[in-house]
DOZAKOL-569581 format. One record per residue (C-alpha): residue in one letter; x, y, z. Coordinates in steps of 0.2 Angstrom, whole numbers, padded with zeros to 4 digits, always signed. Layout:
BEGIN
{'A',{X,Y,Z}} ...
***
This chain:
BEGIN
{'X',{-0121,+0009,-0079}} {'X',{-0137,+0009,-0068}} {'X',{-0135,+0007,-0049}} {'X',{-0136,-0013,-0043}} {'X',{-0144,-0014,-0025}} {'X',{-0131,-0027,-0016}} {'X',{-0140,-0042,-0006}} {'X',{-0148,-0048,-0024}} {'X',{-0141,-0067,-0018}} {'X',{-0159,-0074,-0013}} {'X',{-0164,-0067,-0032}} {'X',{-0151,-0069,-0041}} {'X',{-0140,-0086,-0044}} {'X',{-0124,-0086,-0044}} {'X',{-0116,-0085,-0064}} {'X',{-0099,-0088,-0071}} {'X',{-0094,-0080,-0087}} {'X',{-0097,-0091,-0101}} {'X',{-0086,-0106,-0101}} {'X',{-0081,-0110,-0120}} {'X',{-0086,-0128,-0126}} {'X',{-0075,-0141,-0121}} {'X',{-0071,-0147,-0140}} {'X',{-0067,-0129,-0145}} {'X',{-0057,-0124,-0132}} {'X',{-0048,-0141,-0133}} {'X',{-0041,-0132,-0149}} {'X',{-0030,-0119,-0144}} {'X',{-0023,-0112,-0129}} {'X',{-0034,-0098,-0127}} {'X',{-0040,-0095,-0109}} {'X',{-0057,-0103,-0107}} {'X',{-0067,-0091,-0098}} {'X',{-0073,-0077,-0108}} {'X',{-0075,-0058,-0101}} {'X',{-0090,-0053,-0090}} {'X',{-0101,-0039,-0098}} {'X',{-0103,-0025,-0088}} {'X',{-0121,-0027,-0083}} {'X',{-0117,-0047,-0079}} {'X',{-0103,-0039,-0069}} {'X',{-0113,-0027,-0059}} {'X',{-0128,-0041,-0056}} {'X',{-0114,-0055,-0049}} {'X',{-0105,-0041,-0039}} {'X',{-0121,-0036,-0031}} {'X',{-0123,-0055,-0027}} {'X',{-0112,-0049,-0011}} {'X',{-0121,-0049,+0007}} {'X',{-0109,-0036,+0013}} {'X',{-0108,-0045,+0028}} {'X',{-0099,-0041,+0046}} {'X',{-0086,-0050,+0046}} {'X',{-0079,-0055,+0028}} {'X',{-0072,-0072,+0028}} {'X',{-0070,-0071,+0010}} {'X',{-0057,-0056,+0014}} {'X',{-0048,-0063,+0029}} {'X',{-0047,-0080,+0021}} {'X',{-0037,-0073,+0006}} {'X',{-0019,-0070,+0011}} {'X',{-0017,-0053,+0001}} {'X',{-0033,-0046,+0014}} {'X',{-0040,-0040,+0001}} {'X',{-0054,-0028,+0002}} {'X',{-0066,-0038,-0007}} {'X',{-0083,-0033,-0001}} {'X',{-0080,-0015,-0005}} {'X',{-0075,-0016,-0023}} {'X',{-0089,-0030,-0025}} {'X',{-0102,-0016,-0019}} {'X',{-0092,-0004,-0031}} {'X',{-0094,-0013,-0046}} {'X',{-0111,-0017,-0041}} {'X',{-0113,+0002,-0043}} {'X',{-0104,+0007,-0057}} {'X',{-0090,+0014,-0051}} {'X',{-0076,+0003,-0059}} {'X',{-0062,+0017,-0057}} {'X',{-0063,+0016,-0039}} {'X',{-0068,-0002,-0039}} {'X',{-0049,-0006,-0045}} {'X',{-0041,+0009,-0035}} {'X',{-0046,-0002,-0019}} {'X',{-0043,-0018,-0027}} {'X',{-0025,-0013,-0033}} {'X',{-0020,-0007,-0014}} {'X',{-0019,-0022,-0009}} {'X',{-0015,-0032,-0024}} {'X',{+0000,-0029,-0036}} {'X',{-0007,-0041,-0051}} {'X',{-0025,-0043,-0047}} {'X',{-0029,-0048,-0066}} {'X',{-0019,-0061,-0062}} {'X',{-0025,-0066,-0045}} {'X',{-0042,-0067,-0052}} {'X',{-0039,-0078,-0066}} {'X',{-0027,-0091,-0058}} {'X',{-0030,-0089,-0039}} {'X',{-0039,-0106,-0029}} {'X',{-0053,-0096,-0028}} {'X',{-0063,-0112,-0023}} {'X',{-0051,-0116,-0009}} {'X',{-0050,-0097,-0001}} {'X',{-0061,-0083,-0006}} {'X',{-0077,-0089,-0015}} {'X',{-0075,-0106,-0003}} {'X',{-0076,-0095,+0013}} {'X',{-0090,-0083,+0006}} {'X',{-0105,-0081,+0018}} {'X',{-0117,-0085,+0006}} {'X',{-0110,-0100,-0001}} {'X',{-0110,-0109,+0019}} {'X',{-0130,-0103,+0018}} {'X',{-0131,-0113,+0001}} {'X',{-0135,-0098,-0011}} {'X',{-0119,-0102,-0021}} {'X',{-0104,-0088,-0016}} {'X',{-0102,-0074,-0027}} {'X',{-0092,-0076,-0040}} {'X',{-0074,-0066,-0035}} {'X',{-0063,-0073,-0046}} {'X',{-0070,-0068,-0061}} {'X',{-0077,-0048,-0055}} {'X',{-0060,-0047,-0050}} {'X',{-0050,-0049,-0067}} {'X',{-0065,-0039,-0074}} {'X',{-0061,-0025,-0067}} {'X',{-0043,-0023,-0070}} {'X',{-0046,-0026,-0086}} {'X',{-0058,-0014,-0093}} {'X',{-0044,-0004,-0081}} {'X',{-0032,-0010,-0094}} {'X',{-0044,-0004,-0106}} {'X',{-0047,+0014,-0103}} {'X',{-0029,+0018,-0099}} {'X',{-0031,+0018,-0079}} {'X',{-0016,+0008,-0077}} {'X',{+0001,+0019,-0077}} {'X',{+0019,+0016,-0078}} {'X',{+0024,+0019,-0058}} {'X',{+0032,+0039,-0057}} {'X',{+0037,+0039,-0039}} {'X',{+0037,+0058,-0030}} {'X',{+0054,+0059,-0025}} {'X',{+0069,+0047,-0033}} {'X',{+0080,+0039,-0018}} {'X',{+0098,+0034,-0022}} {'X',{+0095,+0017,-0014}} {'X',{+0097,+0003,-0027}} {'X',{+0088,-0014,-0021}} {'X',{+0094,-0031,-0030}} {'X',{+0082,-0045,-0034}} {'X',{+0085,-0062,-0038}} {'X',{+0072,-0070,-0048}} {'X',{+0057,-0061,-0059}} {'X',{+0044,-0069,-0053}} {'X',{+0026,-0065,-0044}} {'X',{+0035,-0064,-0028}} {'X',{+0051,-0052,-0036}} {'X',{+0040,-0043,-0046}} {'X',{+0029,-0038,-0033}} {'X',{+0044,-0029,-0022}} {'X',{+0051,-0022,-0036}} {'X',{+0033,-0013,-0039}} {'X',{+0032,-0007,-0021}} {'X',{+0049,-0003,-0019}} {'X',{+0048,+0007,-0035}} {'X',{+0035,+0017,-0028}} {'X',{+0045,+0022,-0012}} {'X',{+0057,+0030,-0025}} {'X',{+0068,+0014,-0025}} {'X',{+0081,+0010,-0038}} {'X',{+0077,-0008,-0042}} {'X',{+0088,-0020,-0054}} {'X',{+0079,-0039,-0056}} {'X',{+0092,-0053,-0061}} {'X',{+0084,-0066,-0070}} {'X',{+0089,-0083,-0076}} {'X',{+0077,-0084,-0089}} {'X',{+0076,-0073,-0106}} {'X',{+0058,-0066,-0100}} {'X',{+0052,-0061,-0083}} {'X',{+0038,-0069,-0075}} {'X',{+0046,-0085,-0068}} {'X',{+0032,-0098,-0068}} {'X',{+0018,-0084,-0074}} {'X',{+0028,-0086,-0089}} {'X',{+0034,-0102,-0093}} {'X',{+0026,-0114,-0080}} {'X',{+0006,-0110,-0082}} {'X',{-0002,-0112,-0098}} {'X',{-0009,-0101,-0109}} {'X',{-0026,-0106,-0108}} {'X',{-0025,-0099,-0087}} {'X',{-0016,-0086,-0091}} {'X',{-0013,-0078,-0107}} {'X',{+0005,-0072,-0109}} {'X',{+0000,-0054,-0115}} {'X',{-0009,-0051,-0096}} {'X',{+0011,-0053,-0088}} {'X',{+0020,-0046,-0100}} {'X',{+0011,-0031,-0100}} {'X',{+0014,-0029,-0083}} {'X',{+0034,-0034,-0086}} {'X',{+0033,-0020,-0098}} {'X',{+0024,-0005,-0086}} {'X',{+0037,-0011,-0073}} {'X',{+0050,-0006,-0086}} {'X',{+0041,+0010,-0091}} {'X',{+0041,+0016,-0071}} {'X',{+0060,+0012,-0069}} {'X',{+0063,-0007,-0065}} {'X',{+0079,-0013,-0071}} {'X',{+0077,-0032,-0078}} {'X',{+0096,-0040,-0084}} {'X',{+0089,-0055,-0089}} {'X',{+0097,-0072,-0096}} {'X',{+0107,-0067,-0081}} {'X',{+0111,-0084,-0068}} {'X',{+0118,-0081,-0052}} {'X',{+0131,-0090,-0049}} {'X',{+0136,-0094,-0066}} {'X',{+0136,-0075,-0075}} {'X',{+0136,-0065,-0059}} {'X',{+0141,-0069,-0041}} {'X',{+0128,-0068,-0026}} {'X',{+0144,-0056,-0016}} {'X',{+0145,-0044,-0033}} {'X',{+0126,-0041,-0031}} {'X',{+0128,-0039,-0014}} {'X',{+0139,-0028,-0017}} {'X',{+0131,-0016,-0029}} {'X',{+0117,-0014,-0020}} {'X',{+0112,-0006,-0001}} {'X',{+0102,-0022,-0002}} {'X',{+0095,-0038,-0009}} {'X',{+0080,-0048,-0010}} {'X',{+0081,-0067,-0013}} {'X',{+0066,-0071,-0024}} {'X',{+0070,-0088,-0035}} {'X',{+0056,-0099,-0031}} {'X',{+0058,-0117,-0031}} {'X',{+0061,-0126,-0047}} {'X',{+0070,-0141,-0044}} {'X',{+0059,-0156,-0050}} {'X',{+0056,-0170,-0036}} {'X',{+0062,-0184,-0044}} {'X',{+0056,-0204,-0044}} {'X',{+0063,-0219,-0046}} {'X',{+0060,-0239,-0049}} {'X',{+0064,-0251,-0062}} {'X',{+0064,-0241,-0080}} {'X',{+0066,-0224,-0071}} {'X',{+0079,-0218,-0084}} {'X',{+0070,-0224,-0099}} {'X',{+0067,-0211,-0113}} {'X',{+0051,-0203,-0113}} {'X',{+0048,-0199,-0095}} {'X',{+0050,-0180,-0094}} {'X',{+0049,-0167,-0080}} {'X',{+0035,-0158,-0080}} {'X',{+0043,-0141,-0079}} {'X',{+0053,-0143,-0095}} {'X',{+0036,-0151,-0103}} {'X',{+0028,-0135,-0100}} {'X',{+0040,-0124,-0102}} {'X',{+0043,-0130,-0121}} {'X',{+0024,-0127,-0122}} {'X',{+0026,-0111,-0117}} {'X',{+0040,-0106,-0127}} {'X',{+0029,-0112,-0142}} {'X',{+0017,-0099,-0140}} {'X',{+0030,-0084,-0141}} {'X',{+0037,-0094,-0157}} {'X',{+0052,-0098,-0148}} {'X',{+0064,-0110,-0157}} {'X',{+0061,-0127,-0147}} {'X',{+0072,-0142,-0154}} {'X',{+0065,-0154,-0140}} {'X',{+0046,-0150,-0144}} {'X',{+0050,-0152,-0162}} {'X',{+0057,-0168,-0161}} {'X',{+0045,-0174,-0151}} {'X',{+0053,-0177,-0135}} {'X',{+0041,-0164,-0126}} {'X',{+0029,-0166,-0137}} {'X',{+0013,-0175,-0135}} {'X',{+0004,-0176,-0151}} {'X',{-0001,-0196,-0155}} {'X',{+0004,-0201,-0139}} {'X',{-0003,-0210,-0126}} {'X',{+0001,-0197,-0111}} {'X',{+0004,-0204,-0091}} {'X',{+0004,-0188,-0078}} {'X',{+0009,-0192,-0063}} {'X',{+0003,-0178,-0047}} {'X',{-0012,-0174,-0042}} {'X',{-0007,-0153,-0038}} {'X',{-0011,-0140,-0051}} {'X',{+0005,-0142,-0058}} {'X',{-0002,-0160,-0065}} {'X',{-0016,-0151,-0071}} {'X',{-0008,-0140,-0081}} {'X',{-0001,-0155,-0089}} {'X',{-0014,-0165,-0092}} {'X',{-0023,-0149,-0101}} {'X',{-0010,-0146,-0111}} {'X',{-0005,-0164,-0120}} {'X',{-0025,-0163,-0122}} {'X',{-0023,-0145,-0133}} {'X',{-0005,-0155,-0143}} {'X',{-0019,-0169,-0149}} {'X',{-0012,-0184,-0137}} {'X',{-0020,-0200,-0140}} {'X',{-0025,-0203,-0123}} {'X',{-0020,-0194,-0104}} {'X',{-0022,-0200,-0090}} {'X',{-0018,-0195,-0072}} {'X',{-0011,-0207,-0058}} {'X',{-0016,-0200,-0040}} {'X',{-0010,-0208,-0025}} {'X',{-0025,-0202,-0015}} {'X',{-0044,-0202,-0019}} {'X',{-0053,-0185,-0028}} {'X',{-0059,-0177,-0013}} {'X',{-0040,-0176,-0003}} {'X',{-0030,-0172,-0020}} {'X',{-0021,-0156,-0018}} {'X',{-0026,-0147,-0034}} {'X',{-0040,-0137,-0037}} {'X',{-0057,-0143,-0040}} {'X',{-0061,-0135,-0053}} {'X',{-0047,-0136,-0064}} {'X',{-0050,-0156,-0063}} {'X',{-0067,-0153,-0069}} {'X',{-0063,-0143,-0082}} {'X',{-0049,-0157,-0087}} {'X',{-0063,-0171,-0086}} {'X',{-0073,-0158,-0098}} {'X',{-0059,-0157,-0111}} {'X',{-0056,-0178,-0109}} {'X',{-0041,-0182,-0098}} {'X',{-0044,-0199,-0088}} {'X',{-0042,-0198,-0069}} {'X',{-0034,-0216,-0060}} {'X',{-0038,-0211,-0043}} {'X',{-0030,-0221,-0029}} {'X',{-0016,-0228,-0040}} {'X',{+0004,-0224,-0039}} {'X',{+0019,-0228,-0049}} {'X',{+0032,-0242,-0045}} {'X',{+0040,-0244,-0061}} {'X',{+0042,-0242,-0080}} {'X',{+0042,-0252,-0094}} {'X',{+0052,-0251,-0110}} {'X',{+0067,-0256,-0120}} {'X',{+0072,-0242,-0132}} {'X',{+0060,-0229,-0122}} {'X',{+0046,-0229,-0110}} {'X',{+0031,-0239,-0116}} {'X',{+0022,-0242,-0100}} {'X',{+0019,-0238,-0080}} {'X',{+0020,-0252,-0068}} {'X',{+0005,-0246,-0056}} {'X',{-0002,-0252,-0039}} {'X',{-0019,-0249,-0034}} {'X',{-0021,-0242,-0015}} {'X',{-0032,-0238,-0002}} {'X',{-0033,-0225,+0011}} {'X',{-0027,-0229,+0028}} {'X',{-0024,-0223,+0047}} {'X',{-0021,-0204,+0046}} {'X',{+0000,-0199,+0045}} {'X',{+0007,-0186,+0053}} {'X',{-0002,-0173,+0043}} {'X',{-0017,-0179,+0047}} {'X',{-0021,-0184,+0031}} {'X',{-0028,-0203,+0025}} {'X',{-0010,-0213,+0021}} {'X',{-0012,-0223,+0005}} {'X',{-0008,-0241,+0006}} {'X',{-0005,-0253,-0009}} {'X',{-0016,-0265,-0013}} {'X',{-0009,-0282,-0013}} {'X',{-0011,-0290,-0030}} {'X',{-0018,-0279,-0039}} {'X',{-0004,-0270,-0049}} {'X',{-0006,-0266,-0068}} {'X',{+0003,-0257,-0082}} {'X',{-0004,-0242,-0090}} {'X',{+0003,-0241,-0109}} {'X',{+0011,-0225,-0110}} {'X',{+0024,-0214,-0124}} {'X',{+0027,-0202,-0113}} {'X',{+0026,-0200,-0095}} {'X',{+0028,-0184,-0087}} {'X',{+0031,-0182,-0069}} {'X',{+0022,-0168,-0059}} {'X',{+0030,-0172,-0040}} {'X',{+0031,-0153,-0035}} {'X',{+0046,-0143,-0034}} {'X',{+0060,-0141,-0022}} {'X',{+0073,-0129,-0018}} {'X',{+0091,-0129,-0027}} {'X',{+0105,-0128,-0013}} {'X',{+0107,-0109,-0017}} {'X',{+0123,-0110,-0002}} {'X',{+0132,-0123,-0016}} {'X',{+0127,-0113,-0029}} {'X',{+0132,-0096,-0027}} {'X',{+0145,-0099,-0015}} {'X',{+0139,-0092,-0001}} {'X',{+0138,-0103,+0013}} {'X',{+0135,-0094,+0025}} {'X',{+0118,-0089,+0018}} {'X',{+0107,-0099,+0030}} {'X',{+0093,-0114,+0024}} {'X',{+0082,-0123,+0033}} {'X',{+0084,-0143,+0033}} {'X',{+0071,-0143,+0017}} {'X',{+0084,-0133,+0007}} {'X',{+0072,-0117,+0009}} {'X',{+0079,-0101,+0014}} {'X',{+0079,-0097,+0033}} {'X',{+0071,-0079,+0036}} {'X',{+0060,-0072,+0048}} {'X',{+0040,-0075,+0044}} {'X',{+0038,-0056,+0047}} {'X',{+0053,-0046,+0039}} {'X',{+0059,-0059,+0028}} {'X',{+0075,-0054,+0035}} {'X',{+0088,-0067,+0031}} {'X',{+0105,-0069,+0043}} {'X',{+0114,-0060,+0031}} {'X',{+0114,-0041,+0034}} {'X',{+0103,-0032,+0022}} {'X',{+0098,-0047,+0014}} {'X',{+0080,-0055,+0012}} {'X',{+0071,-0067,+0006}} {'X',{+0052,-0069,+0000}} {'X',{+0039,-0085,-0010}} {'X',{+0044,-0100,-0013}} {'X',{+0063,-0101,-0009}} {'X',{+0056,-0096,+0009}} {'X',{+0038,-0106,+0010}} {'X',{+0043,-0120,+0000}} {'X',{+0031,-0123,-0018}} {'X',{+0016,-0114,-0015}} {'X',{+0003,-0101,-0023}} {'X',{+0005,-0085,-0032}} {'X',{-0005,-0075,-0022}} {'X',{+0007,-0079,-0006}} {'X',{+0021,-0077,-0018}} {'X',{+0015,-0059,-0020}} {'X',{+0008,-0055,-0001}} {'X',{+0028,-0061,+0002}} {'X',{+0038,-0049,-0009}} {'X',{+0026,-0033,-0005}} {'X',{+0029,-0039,+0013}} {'X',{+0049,-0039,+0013}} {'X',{+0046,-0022,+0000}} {'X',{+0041,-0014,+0016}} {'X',{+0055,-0022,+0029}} {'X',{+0068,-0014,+0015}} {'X',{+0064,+0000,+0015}} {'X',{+0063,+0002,+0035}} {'X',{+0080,-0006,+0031}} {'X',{+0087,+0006,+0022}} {'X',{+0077,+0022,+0031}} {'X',{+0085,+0016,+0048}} {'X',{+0103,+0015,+0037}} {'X',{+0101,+0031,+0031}} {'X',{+0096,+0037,+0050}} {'X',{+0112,+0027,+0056}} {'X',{+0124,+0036,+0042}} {'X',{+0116,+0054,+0045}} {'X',{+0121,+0053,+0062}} {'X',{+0139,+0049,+0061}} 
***
């Protein structure tokens, strides 16, 4: 590959892969991006004005070293391009393709505040850990010497799986207890294929396996083991679940048939594409095909929804939002991309009912307005007086966000301390929990939130363990 001179923004515009037709892509759950060739590659990376002070790298919460593996790539040195991007990233292929980028890197570039359009980070990112993928650079973890500490993980998610990578790496012996018959957590079951293909995590699940990581799945705390036997096998644990208690709504007609959780909605979906036995999806209960589809959110989540009773062949979908487009929560580009495939956006509407007899057939709705700024600083929405209508829906799927399950009721272990949300209480540098050699990391700690912090978190409290366990080890020696 020839040598790309960097600071080619004033020359060359900014270019994302190729974006697959909306009516073809509406088809299937393929992802919808195709790959960047490696000359297109090269020519966006050298797009970068390697400039002083990279906001694109402080605004990510991973810090990752982004101008120096654009400039890399820019020059043909793909090898060390992902040597640098993986020191600070444990899934950067993942990153790449379901990070906000427009809300953190590429939103903060230099050039994109001068009005050249910011270089596209996103995509040169999955790009190169996947032609790494390709030629075999990627490894199965082979640590130098094998310590006899074992670490306990609750939950395979982004945030486990990235501590039991880096703990792996020490020498660690990591066991990860998972509820759910694959790892991956949300990766897995709660993002569609067509952001993330199911192949790019299990592949990872499956070099995790290869370097030593232990995964007893289909395994509950609580129910199959207790939270004080896994304490108990292991010189320490780290408390990883994520948040997957649905936020509930109510109203007239709340209990009707035919309003679903989005969590179980996508999660059938998911199971679908491994050709998993799904009775619910079958019958139709968490199925959209014919039907005229309601969402209500206005965070990723609700897109992922949206997108995906467009690819079942709904009749119709449409989103409810509280708020107006600009202060909605999700990203921007994923509601464009929704628009493209056809989904119907009600901005500044909210539920306060249902109607139905034998199942849902409709949302009671009240326009709004936005009002004084709350607490958060944010425009309130107000109803509108009068001016309520009812949106004909078969099935109505609620995307409120997530909140955490009462983890002391649970697993019996009440003097695990939570914070008055239900999140786990632990320190915001050591994720250190009350509990001696316990931690916490993602979701359960921060409340719903990204991947990508999910990830910064478990390498975070990766590192506290092991001081952990080198000061025990110091402690014991010297008795």
């Amino acid at each position: 590959m020839a040598r790309q001179p960097m600071l080619k923004f004033v020359k060359v515009a900014r270019d994302m892969p190729e974006k697959r037709v909306a009516e073809e892509r509406r088809e299937d759950f393929d992802e919808i991006y195709r790959q960047f060739a490696d000359e297109k590659a090269a020519e966006q990376a050298g797009r970068c004005s390697q400039c002083g002070v990279p906001y694109c790298q402080s605004h990510c919460p991973l810090h990752n070293n982004i101008p120096d593996w654009l400039k890399l790539t820019a020059e043909g040195r793909l090898r060390e391009a992902y040597e640098i991007s993986q020191a600070t990233n444990t899934f950067p292929e993942i990153c790449g393709r379901i990070c906000p980028q427009d809300r953190l890197c590429e939103g903060n570039c230099v050039i994109e505040q001068s009005g050249h359009g910011t270089v596209t980070i996103g995509a040169v990112e999955k790009y190169i850990t996947d032609t790494a993928w390709e030629e075999d650079w990627i490894i199965p973890i082979s640590p130098e010497v094998e310590r006899p500490e074992s670490v306990g993980i609750i939950g395979g998610g982004p945030g486990g799986l990235a501590a039991a990578d880096a703990l792996r790496r020490q020498g660690i012996q990591v066991t990860v207890y998972d509820r759910y018959d694959r790892a991956g957590g949300l990766l897995i079951y709660g993002i569609p294929g067509f952001k993330l293909e199911k192949h790019v995590v299990t592949r990872r699940n499956e070099q995790l396996e290869k370097g030593g990581v232990t995964f007893k799945l289909n395994c509950d705390v609580g129910t199959d083991i207790t939270f004080q036997e896994i304490r108990e096998t292991h010189d320490a644990v780290l408390i990883a679940t994520g948040v997957y208690k649905s936020r509930d709504l109510g109203g007239p007609g709340a209990g009707l048939p035919g309003i679903v959780k989005a969590i179980d909605y996508l999660t059938a979906s998911n199971r679908k594409s491994f050709d998993d036995e799904v009775p619910e999806y079958d019958d139709g209960t968490l199925n959209a095909e014919g039907k005229r589809v309601v969402v209500i959110g206005g965070g990723d989540t609700a897109m992922d929804c949206v997108r995906t009773a467009i690819r079942q062949d709904a009749k119709s979908v449409t989103c409810l939002y509280r708020r107006d487009r600009a202060n909605m929560p999700g990203s921007q580009r994923e509601v464009a991309n929704a628009e493209e495939e056809g989904v119907n956006f009600a901005w500044l509407t909210a539920p306060k009912g249902f109607t139905g007899e034998e199942s849902v057939s409709g949302v009671m709705v009240s326009r709004m307005r936005l009002g004084a700024p709350d607490a958060s600083g944010r425009q309130k929405p107000e109803e509108i007086p009068g001016a309520d209508y009812v949106e004909q829906a078969d099935l109505v799927i609620k995307a409120l966000g997530f909140e955490p399950e009462d983890l002391p009721v649970v697993w019996k272990e009440d003097d695990l301390e939570v914070t008055r949300w239900g999140t786990v209480k632990a320190h915001f540098q050591s994720h250190a929990t009350n509990l001696d050699g316990v931690y916490a990391a993602g979701d359960i700690v921060r409340g719903a939130s990204l991947v990508v912090w999910a990830i910064r978190d478990g390498r975070e409290a990766a590192e506290s363990i092991v001081s952990y366990l080198n000061n025990r080890s110091t402690a014991i020696a010297a008795e």
